[in-house]
Structure formats: structure tokens, C-alpha cells
TORZA-279473 format. One line per 8 residues: their letters; for each residue x, y, z of C-alpha. Coordinates in nm, 2 decimals. Example, Ala and Ser with C-alpha at 12.3 -4.5 7.8 and 13.67 -1.06 7.14 Angstrom:
BEGIN
as	1.23,-0.45,0.78  1.37,-0.11,0.71
//
This chain:
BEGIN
xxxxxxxx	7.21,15.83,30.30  7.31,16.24,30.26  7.40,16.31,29.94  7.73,16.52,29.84  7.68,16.87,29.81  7.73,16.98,29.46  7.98,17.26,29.54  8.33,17.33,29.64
xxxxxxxx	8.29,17.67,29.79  8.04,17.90,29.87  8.05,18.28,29.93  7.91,18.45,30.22  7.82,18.81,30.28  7.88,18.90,30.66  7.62,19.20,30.70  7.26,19.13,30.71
xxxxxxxx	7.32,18.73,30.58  7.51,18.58,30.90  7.48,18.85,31.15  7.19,19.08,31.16  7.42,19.37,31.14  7.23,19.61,30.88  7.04,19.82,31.15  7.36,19.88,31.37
xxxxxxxx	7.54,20.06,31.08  7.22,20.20,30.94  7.23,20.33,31.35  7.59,20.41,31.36  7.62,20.63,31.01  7.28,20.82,31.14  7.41,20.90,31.48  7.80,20.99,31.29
xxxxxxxx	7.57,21.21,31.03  7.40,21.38,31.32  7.71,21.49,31.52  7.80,21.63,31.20  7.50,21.86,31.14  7.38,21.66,30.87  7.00,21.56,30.90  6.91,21.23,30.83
xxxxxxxx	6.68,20.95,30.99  6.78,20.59,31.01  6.50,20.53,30.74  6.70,20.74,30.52  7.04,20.57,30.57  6.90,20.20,30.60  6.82,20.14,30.20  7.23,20.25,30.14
xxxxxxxx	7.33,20.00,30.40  7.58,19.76,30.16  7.73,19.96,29.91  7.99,20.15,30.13  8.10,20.46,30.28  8.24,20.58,29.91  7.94,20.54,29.81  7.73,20.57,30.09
xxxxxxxx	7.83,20.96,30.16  7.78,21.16,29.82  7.45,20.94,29.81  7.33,21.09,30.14  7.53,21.38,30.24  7.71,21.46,29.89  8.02,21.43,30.12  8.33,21.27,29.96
xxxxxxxx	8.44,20.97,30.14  8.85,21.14,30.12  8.75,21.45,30.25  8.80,21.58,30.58  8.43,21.58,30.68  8.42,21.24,30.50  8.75,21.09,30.71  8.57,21.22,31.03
xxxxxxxx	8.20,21.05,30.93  8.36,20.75,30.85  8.57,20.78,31.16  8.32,20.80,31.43  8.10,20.58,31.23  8.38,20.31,31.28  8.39,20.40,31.66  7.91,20.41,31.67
xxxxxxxx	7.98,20.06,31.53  8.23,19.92,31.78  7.99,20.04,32.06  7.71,19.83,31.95  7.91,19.53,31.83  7.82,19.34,32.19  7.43,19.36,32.06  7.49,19.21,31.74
xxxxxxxx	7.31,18.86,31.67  7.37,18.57,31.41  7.09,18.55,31.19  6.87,18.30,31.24  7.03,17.96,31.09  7.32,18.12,31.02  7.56,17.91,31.24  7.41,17.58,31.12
xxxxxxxx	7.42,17.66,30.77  7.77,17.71,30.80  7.86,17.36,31.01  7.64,17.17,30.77  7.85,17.30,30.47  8.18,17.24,30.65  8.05,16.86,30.75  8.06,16.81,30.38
xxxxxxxx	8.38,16.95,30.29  8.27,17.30,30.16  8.51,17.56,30.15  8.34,17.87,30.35  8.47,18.22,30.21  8.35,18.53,30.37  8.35,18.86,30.18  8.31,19.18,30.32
xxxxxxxx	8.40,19.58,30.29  8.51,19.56,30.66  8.84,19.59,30.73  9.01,19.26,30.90  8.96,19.42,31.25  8.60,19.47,31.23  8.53,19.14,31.02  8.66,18.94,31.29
xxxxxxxx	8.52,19.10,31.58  8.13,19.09,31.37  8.20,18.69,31.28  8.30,18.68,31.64  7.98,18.85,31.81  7.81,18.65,31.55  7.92,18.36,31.69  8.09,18.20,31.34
xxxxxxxx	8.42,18.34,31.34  8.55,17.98,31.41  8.37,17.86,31.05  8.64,18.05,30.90  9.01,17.99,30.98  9.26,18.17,30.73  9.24,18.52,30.72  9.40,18.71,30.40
xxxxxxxx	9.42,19.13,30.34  9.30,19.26,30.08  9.52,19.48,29.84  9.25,19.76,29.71  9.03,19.98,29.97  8.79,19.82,30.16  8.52,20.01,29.99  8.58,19.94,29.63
xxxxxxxx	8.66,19.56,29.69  8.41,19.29,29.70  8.72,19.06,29.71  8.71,18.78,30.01  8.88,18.84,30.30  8.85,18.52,30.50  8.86,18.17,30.46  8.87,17.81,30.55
xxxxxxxx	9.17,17.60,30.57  9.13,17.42,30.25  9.08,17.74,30.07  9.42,17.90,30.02  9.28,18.17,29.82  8.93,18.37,29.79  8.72,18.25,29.49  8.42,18.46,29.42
xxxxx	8.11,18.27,29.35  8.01,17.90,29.39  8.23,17.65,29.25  8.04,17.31,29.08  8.26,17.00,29.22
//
């Protein structure tokens, strides 16, 4: 006998939960950082890996994410990533997780400071980009939104957090 599962929805965070993504940026921001003239390792970058590139930049490189060195960090980081997207893996469980949750009627939201473009093409490599159907834009910049971006079918709108059935 399986039991229901308790919730309605669940959130997901696409970096480092269902694809092990966290190194390639950590990699792409340190290479982008370089080219710049700004020294950093990837052990220096990896620890900021999650909180943004408005954030990410003063931490680091006291570089303003709107300024022009800031557009062009952020810029080639974007193109660093895209390179290394075809040697991105799910993390381990990841996929059946997901499938499990959606076998029990469980509304699957992703969130994620990607923009639509990227978020796809990661859940894609990934190989879950099929666990989540609808797609919505956000309305605020990617990097000061922690506002879903994707969703299932039965989920016409993000909902942050878990939701008790």
C-alpha cells in the first residue's frame, strides 16, 4: 500500500540539488575573472556559488554587477557556462525523486536566478527538463528573485515553499 504524500508542491533549486552544476559556474566566473585581470582561484569563487552575480562581484572583485566591467564578467561568464553545459550531470537521485513526486500528484516548481534560456538548457543536460512543463518569466532581475520560474501543469502559478495537502 504507498501512502499519499503529504504535500501539494515542492520547491526545487536547480544548481547543485538536481544537476551538479556548482563547480561549472564556480569554473566559468574564475576563468571570466581571470580574462579580466582579476586574480582569483576556483576555491575562492566556489563558497559564493548561489547568491548571484549582484552579489557575487562586490564580494569578490568589489566590481558592481551594472558596471561596465561588471556587464562584461557577467557576460562571458554567461558564454564559460554555455561551453561546459554538455558536461553537466544530474545529481545522483535527482531524476527519480522527481518521477516519484509526479506519480503521486506533486506539483514540481523549479526556482532559479537563471534566466529562462539557461534554466532550460541546465534541466535539459540534467536530464529533468521534462518533470517540468510550464514555463513562466519572471518580472524582477534574475539576481534579486528567488521567485519560481518553472512549473508543472497542474501548477499555474509558482508557490514558494511546500504546501501541506
Amino acid at each position: 500500500m504507498t501512502l499519499p504524500f503529504p504535500y501539494r508542491t515542492v520547491l526545487f533549486d536547480v544548481d547543485g540539488t538536481l544537476v551538479d552544476s556548482n563547480g561549472a559556474h564556480a569554473s566559468a566566473w574564475t576563468q571570466a575573472l581571470l580574462e579580466h585581470g582579476i586574480k582569483v582561484t576556483v576555491s575562492d569563487v566556489r563558497p559564493l556559488i548561489g547568491m548571484g552575480g549582484d552579489k557575487l562581484l562586490p564580494a569578490i572583485a568589489h566590481v558592481e554587477e551594472s558596471s561596465r566591467l561588471g556587464v562584461a564578467l557577467a557576460k562571458r561568464k554567461k558564454e564559460l557556462f554555455s561551453a561546459g553545459l554538455p558536461g553537466l550531470r544530474p545529481t545522483n537521485g535527482a531524476r527519480s525523486l522527481l518521477e516519484f513526486l509526479r506519480e503521486r500528484g506533486v506539483d514540481l516548481v523549479v526556482a532559479t536566478s537563471a534566466d529562462d534560456r539557461e534554466m532550460r538548457a541546465i534541466l535539459q543536460q540534467g536530464g529533468s527538463r521534462t518533470c517540468f512543463q510550464r514555463t513562466r518569466r519572471r518580472t524582477t532581475p534574475p539576481s534579486r528573485s528567488r521567485t519560481p520560474t518553472s512549473s508543472s501543469q497542474r501548477c499555474p502559478a509558482p508557490i514558494l515553499g511546500l504546501s501541506r495537502r
